[in-house]
C-alpha atoms as an extended CHARMM CRD file, in Angstrom:
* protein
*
       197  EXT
         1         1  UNK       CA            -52.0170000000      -25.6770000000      -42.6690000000  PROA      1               0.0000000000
         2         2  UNK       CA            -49.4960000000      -22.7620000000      -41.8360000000  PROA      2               0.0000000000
         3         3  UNK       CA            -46.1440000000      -22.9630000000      -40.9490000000  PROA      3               0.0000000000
         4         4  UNK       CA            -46.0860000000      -20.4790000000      -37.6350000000  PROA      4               0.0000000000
         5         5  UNK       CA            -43.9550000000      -17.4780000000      -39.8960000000  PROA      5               0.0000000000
         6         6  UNK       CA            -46.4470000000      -14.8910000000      -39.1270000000  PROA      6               0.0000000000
         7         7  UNK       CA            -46.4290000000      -12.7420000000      -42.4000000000  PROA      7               0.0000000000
         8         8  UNK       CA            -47.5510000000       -9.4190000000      -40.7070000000  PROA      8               0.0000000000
         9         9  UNK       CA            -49.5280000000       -7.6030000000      -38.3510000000  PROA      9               0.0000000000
        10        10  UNK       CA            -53.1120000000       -6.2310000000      -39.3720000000  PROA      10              0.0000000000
        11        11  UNK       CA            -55.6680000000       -3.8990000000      -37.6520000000  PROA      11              0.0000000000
        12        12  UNK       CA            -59.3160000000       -5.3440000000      -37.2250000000  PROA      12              0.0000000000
        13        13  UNK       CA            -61.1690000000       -2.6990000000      -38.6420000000  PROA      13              0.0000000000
        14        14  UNK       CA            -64.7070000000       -3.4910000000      -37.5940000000  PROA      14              0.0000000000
        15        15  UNK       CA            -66.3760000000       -5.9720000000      -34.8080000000  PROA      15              0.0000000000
        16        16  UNK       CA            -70.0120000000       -7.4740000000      -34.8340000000  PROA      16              0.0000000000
        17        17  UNK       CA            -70.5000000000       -9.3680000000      -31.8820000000  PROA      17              0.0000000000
        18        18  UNK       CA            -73.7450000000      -11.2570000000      -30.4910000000  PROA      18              0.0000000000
        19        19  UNK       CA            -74.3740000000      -14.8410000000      -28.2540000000  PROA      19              0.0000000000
        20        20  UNK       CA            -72.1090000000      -17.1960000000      -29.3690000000  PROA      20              0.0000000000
        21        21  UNK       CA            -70.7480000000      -15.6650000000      -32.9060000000  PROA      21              0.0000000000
        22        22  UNK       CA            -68.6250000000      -12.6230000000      -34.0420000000  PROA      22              0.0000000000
        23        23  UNK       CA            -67.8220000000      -11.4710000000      -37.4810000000  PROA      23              0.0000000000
        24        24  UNK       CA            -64.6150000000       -9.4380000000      -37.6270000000  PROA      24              0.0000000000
        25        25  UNK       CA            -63.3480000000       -7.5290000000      -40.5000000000  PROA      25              0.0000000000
        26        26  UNK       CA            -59.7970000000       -7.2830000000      -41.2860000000  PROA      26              0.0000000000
        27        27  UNK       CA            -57.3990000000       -4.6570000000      -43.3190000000  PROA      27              0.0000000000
        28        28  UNK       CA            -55.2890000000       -7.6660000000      -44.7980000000  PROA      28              0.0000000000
        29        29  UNK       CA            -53.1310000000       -5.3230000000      -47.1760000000  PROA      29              0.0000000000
        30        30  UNK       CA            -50.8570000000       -6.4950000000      -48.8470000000  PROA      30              0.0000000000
        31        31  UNK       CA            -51.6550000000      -10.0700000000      -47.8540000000  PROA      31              0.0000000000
        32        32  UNK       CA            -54.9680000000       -9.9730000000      -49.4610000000  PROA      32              0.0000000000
        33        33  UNK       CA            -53.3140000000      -10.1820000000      -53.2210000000  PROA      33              0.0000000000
        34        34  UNK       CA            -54.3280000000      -13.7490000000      -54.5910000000  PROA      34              0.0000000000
        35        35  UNK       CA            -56.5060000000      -14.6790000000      -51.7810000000  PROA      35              0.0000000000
        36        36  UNK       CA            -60.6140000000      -15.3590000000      -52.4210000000  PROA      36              0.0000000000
        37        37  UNK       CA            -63.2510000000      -16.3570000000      -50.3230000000  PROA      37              0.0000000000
        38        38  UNK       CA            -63.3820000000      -19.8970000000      -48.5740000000  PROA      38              0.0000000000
        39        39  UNK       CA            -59.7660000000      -19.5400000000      -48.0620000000  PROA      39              0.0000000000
        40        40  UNK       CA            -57.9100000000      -19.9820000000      -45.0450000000  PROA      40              0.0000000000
        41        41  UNK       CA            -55.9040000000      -17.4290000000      -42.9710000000  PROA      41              0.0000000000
        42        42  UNK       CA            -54.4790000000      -17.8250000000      -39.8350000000  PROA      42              0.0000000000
        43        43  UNK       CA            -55.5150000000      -14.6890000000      -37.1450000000  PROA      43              0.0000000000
        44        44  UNK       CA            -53.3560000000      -14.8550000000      -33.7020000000  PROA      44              0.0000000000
        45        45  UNK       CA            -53.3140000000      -18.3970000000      -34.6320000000  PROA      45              0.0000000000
        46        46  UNK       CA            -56.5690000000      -19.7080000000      -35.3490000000  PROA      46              0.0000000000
        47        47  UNK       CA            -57.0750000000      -20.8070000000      -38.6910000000  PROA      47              0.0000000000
        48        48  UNK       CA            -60.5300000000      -18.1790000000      -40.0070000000  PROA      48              0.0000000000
        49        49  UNK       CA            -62.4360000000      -18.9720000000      -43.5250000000  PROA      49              0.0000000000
        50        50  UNK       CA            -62.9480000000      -15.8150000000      -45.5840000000  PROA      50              0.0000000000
        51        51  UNK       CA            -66.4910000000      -14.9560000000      -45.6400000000  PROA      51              0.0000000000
        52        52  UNK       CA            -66.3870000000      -12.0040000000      -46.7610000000  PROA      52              0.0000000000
        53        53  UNK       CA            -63.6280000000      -10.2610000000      -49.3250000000  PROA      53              0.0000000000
        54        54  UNK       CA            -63.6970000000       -6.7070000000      -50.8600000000  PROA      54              0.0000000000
        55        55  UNK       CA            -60.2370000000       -5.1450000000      -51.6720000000  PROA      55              0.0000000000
        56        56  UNK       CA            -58.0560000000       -6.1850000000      -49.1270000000  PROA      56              0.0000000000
        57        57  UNK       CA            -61.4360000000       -5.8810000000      -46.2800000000  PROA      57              0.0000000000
        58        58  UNK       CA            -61.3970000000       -9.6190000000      -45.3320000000  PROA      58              0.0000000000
        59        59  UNK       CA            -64.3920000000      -10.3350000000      -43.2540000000  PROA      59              0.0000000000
        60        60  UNK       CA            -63.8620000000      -13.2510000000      -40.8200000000  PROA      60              0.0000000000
        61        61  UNK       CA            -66.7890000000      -15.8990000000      -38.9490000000  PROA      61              0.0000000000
        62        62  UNK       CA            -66.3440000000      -16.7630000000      -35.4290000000  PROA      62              0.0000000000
        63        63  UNK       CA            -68.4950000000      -19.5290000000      -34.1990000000  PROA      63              0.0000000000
        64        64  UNK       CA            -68.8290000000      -20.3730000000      -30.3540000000  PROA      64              0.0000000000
        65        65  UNK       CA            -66.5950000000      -23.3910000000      -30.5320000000  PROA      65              0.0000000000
        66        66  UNK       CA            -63.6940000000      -20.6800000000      -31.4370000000  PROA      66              0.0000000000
        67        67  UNK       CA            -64.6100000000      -18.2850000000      -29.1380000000  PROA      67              0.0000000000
        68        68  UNK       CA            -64.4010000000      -21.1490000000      -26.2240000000  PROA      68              0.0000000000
        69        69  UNK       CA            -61.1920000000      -22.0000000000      -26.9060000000  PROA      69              0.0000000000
        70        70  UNK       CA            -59.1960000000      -18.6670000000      -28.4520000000  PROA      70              0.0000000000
        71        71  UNK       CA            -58.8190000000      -14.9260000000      -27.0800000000  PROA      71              0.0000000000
        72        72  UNK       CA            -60.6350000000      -13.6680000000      -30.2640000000  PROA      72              0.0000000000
        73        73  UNK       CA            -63.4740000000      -12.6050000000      -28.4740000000  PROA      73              0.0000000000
        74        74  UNK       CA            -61.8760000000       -9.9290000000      -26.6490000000  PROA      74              0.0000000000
        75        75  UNK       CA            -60.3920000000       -8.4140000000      -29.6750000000  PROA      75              0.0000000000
        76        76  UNK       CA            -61.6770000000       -4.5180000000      -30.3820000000  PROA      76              0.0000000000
        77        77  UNK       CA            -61.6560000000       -2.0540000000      -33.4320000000  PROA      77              0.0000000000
        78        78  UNK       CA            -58.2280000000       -1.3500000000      -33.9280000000  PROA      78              0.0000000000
        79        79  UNK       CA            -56.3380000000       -3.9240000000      -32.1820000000  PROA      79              0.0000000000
        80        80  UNK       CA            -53.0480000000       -5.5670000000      -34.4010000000  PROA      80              0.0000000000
        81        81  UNK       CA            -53.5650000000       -9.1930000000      -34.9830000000  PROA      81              0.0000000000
        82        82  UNK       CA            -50.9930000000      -11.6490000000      -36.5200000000  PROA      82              0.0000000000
        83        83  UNK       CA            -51.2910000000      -12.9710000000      -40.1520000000  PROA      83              0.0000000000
        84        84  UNK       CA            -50.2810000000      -15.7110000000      -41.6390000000  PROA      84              0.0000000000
        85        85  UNK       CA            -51.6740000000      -17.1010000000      -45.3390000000  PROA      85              0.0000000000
        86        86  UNK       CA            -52.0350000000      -20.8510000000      -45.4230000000  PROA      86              0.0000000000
        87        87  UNK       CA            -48.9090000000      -23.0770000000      -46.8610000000  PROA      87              0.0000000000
        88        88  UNK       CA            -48.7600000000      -23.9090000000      -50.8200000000  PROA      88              0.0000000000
        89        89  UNK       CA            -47.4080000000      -26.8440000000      -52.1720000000  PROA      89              0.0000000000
        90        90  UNK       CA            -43.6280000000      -26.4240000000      -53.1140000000  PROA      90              0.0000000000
        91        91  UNK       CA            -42.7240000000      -23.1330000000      -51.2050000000  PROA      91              0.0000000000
        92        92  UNK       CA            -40.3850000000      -23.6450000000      -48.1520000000  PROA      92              0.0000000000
        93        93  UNK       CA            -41.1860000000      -24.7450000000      -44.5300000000  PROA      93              0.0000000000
        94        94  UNK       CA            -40.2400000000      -22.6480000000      -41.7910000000  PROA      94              0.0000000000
        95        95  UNK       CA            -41.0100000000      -22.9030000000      -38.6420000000  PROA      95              0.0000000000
        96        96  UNK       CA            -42.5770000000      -26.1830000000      -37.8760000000  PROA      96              0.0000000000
        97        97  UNK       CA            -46.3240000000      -27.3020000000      -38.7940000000  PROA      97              0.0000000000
        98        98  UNK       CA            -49.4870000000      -25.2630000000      -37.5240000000  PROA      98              0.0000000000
        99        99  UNK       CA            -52.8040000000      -26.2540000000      -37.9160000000  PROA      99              0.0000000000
       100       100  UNK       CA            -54.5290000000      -23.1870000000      -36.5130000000  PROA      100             0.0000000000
       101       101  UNK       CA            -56.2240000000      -25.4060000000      -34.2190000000  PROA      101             0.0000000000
       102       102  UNK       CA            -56.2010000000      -23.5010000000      -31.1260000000  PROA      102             0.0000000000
       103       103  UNK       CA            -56.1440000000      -25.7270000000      -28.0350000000  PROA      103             0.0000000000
       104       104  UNK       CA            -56.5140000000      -23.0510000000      -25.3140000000  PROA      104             0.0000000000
       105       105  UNK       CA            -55.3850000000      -19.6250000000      -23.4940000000  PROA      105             0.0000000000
       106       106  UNK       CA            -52.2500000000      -18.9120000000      -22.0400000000  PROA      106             0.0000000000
       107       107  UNK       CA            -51.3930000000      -15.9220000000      -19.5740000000  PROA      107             0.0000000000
       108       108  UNK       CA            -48.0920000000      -14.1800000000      -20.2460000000  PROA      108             0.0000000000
       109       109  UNK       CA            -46.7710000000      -14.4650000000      -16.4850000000  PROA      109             0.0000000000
       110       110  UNK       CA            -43.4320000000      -12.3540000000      -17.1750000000  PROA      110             0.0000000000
       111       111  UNK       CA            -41.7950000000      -10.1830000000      -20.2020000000  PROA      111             0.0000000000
       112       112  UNK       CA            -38.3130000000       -9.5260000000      -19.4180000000  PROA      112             0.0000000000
       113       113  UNK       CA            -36.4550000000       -7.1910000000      -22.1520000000  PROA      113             0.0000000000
       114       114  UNK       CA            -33.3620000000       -6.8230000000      -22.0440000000  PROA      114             0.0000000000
       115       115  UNK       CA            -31.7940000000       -4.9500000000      -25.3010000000  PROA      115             0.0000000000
       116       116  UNK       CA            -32.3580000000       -7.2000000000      -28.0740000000  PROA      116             0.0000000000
       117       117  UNK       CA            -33.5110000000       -9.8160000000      -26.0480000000  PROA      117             0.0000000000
       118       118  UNK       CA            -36.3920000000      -10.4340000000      -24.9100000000  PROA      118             0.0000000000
       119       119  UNK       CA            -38.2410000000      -13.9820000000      -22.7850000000  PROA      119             0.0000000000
       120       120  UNK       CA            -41.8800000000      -14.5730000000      -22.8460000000  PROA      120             0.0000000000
       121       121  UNK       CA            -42.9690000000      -16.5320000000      -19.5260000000  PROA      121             0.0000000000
       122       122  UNK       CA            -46.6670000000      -17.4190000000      -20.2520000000  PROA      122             0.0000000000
       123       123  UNK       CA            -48.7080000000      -20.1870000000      -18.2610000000  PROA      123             0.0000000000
       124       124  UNK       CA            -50.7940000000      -22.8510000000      -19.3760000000  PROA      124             0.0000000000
       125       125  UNK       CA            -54.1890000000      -24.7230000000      -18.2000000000  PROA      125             0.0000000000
       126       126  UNK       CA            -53.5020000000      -27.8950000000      -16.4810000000  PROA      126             0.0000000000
       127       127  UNK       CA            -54.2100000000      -29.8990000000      -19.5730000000  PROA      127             0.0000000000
       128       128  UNK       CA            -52.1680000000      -28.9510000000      -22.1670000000  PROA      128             0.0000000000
       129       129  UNK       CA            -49.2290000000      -29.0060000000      -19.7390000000  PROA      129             0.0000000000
       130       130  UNK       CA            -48.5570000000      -32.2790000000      -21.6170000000  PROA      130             0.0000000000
       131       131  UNK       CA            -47.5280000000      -30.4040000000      -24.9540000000  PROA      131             0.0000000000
       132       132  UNK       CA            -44.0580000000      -28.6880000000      -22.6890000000  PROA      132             0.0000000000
       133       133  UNK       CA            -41.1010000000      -30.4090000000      -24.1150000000  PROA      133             0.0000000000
       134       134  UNK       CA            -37.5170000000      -28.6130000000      -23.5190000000  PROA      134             0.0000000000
       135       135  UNK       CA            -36.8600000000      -27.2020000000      -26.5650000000  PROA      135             0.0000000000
       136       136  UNK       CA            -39.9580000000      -28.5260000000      -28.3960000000  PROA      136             0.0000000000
       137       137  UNK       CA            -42.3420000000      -26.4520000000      -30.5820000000  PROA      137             0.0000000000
       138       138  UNK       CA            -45.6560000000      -24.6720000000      -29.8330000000  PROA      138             0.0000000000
       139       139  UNK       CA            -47.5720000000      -21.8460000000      -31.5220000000  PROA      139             0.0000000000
       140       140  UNK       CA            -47.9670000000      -19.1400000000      -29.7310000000  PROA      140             0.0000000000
       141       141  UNK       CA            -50.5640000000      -16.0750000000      -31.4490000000  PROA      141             0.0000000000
       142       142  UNK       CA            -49.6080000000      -18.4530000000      -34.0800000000  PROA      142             0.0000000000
       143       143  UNK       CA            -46.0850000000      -18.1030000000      -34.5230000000  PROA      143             0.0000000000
       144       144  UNK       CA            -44.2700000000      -20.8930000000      -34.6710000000  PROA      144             0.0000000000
       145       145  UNK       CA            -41.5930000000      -21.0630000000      -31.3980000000  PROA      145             0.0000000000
       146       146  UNK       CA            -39.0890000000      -23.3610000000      -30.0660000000  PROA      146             0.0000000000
       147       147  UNK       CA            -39.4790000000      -23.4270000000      -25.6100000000  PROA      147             0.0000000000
       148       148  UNK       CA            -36.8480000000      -22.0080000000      -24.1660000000  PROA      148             0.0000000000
       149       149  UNK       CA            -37.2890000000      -23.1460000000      -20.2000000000  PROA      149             0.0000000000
       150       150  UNK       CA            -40.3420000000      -24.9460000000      -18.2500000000  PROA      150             0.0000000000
       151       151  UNK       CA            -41.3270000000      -24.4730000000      -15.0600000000  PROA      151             0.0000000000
       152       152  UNK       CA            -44.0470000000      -26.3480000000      -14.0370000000  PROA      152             0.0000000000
       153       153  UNK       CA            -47.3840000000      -25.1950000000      -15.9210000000  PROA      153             0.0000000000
       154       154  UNK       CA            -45.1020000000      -22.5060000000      -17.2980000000  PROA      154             0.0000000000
       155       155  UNK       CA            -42.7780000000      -22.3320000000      -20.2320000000  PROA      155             0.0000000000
       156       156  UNK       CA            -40.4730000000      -19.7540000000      -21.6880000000  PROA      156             0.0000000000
       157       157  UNK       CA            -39.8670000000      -18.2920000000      -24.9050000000  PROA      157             0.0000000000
       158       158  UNK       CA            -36.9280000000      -15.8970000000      -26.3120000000  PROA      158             0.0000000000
       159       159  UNK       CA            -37.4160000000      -14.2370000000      -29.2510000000  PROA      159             0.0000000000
       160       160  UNK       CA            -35.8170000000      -11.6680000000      -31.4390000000  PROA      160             0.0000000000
       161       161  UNK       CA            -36.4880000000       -8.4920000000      -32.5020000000  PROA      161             0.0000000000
       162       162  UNK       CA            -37.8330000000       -9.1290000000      -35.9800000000  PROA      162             0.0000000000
       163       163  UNK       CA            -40.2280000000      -11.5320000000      -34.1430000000  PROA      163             0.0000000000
       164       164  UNK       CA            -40.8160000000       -8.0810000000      -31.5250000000  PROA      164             0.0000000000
       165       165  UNK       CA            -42.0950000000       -6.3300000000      -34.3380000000  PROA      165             0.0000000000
       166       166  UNK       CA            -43.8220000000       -8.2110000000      -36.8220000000  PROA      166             0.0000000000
       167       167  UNK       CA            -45.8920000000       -9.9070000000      -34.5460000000  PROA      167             0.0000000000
       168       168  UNK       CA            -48.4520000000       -9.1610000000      -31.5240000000  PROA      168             0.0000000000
       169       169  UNK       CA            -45.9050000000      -10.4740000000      -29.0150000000  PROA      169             0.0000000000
       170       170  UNK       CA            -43.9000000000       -6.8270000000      -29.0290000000  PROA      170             0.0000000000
       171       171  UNK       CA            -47.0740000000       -5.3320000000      -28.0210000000  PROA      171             0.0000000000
       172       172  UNK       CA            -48.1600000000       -7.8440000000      -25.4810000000  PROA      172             0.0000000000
       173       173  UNK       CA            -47.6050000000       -7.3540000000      -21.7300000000  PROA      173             0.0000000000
       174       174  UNK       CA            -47.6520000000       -9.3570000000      -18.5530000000  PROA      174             0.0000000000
       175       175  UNK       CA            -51.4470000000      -10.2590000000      -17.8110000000  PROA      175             0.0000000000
       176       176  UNK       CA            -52.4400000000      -10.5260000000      -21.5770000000  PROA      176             0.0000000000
       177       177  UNK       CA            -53.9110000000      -13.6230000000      -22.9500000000  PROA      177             0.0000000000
       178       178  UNK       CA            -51.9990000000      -15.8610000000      -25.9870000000  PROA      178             0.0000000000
       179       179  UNK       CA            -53.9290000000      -18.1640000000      -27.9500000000  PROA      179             0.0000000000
       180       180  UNK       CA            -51.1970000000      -22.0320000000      -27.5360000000  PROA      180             0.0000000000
       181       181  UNK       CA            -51.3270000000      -24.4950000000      -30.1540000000  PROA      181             0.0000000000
       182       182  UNK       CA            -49.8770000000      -27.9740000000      -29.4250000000  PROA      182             0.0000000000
       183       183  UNK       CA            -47.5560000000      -29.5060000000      -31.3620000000  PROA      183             0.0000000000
       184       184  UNK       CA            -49.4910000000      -31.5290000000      -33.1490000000  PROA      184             0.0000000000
       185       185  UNK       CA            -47.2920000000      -34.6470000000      -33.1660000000  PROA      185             0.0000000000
       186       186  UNK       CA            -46.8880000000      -34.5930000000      -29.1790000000  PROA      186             0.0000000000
       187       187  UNK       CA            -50.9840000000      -34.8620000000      -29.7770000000  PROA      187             0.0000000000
       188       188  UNK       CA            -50.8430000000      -37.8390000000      -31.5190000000  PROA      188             0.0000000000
       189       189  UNK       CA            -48.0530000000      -39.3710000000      -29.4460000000  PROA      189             0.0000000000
       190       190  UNK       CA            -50.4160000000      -38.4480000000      -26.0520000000  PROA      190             0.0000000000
       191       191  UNK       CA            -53.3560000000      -40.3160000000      -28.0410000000  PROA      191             0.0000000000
       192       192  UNK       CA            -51.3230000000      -43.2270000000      -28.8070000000  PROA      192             0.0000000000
       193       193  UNK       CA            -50.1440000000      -43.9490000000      -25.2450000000  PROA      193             0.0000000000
       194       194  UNK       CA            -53.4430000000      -42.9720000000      -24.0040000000  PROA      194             0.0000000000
       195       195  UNK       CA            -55.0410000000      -46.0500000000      -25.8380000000  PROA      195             0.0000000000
       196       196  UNK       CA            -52.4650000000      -48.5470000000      -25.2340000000  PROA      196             0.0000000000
       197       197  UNK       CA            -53.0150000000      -48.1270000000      -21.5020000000  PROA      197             0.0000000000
């Protein structure tokens, strides 16, 4: 479980790619210090399992299930991804609570910057339009983000510079692809109505 503060960006350093499965490896720095294999680290907001860890070269399984639903296939050597280390018992909860459950791609529609500001229009599939609350949460690349404006299948998102440059959202442009997780609660909620109908 991670709480959508993305820690860092980090540069995939090597791609192995065939049908259905891709094993990236990832320069975690700093963020490598007390982690092990079988742990769980969140990359553009899918929760990966170590596989693989020597120094701070984490080496990351995608199955096809993940690459359905996320934009980590398209990643290439050298591209910045978000990281986030999983929660620990007793530290503080930003953000709101991510499970690194992906639940499908959005399309940034618009970036407007203006200064230090700077709104994120991205659009959804047809069924997650269900998770767009005004002024809700949703993970976004895995950060953890409160929606600004809805239109429709689309929602908005401001965001500040720290967010700008700590996380892959200051490099993304208009056309790019964002990995959306649901708030997790508005899941639940969905389920129970669902059955009671």
């Amino acid at each position: 479980m991670f709480s959508g503060i993305v820690e860092g960006l980090r540069k995939v350093v090597k791609i192995n790619s065939k049908k259905d499965f891709s094993t990236i490896l990832v320069d975690l720095g700093v963020f490598s210090k007390g982690e092990k294999i079988g742990d769980s680290i969140s990359v553009n907001g899918a929760c990966l399992t170590i596989a693989k860890l020597e120094g701070s070269l984490a080496s990351f399984d995608i199955i096809k299930e993940t690459l359905d639903k996320t934009d980590l296939g398209d990643l290439k050597k050298n591209d910045k991804v978000n990281i986030e280390r999983s929660l620990k018992i007793g530290e503080r909860l930003d953000g709101h609570f991510v499970l690194g459950h992906v639940d499908g791609i959005g399309i940034i529609e618009k970036k407007i910057q203006d200064e230090d500001n700077c709104v994120i229009w991205i659009s959804l599939p047809k069924n997650l339009e269900y998770g767009l609350i005004p002024k809700g949460s949703i993970g976004v690349e895995g950060i953890s983000l409160t929606i600004a404006d809805i239109k429709e299948n689309k929602f908005a998102i401001a965001l500040i510079p720290h967010t700008l440059k700590i996380t892959t959202l200051g490099i993304k442009e208009k056309g790019d692809k964002v990995n959306i997780e649901i708030d997790y609660l508005g899941k639940w909620i969905k389920k129970i109505v669902e059955e009671k109908e």
